[in-house]
C-alpha positions in Angstrom: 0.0 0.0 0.0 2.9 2.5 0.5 4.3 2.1 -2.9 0.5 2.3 -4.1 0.3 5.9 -2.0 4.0 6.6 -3.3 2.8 6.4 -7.0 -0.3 8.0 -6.6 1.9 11.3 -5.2 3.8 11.5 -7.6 1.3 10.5 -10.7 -0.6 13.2 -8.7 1.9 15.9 -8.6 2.9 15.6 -12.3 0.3 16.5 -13.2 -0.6 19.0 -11.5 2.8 20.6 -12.7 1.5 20.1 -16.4 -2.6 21.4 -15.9 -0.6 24.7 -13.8 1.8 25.2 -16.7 4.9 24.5 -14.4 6.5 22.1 -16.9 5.6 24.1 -20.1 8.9 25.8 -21.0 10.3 22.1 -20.8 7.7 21.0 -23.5 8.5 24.1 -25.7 12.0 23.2 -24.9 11.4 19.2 -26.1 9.5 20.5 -28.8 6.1 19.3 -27.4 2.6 21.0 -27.5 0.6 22.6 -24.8 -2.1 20.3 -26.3 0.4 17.1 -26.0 1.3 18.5 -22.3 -2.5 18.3 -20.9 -3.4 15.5 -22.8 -0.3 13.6 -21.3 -2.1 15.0 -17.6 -5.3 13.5 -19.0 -3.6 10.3 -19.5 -1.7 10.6 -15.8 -5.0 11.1 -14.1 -6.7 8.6 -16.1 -3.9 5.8 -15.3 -4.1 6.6 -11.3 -8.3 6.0 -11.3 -7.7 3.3 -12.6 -4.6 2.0 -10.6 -7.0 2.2 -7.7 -9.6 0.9 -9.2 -9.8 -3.2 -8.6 -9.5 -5.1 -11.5 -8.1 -2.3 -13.4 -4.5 -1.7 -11.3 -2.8 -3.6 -14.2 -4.6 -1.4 -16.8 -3.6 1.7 -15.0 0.2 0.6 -13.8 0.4 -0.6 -18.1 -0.6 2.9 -18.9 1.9 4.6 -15.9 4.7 2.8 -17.2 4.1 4.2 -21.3 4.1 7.6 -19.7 7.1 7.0 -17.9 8.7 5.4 -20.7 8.0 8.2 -22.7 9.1 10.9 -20.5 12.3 8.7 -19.8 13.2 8.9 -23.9 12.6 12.2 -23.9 15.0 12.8 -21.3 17.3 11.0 -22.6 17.2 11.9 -26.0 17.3 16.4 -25.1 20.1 15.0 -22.2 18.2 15.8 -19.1 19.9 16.5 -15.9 21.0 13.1 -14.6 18.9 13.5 -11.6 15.5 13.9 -13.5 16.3 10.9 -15.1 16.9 9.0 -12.4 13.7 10.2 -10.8 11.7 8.8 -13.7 13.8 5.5 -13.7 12.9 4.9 -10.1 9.2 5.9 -10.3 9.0 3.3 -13.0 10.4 1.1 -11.4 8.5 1.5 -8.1 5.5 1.0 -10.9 6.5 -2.6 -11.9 7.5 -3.4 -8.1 3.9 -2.1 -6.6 2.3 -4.5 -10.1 5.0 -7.7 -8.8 3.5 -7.2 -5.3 0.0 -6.9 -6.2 0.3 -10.0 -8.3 2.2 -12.3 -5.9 0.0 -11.5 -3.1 
């Protein structure tokens, strides 16, 4: 349940940062749109309802770990700061660690 919690602040605060406009000169930066930037929210918020929704955590740790995987090859590819990558890494993998738990209950 902690790592469940864990996600959900972060999943949570990311998008906050991206519906408040926080992140936006990074997405100008990347070459993103605004539209792209709350859509990826959209998709945030969408993935946490349904992390917490039983039956669905798979669906909605699946669809964490294409946003992750996405903002880790963005990174990557514009040469990030080492520790935002990092950050990313570790969130996704506290994603597939909170899905290993849940399924070997």
């Amino acid at each position: 349940m902690i790592l469940k919690i864990l996600i959900t602040v972060i999943f949570a605060g990311a998008a906050v940062q991206k519906f408040n406009g926080k992140v936006a000169p990074d997405w100008d930066r990347w070459g993103y749109s605004r539209r792209f930037m709350y859509a990826t929210g959209v998709v945030e918020l969408v993935a946490l309802a349904l992390f917490w929704r039983p039956g669905l955590e798979l669906v909605g740790a699946a669809a964490m770990a294409v946003v992750l995987l996405g903002a880790l090859a963005t990174l990557i590819r514009y040469r990030e700061a080492a520790p935002h990558i990092a950050m990313t890494a570790t969130t996704l993998l506290v994603v597939i660690a909170q899905l290993y738990f849940s399924t070997n209950a």
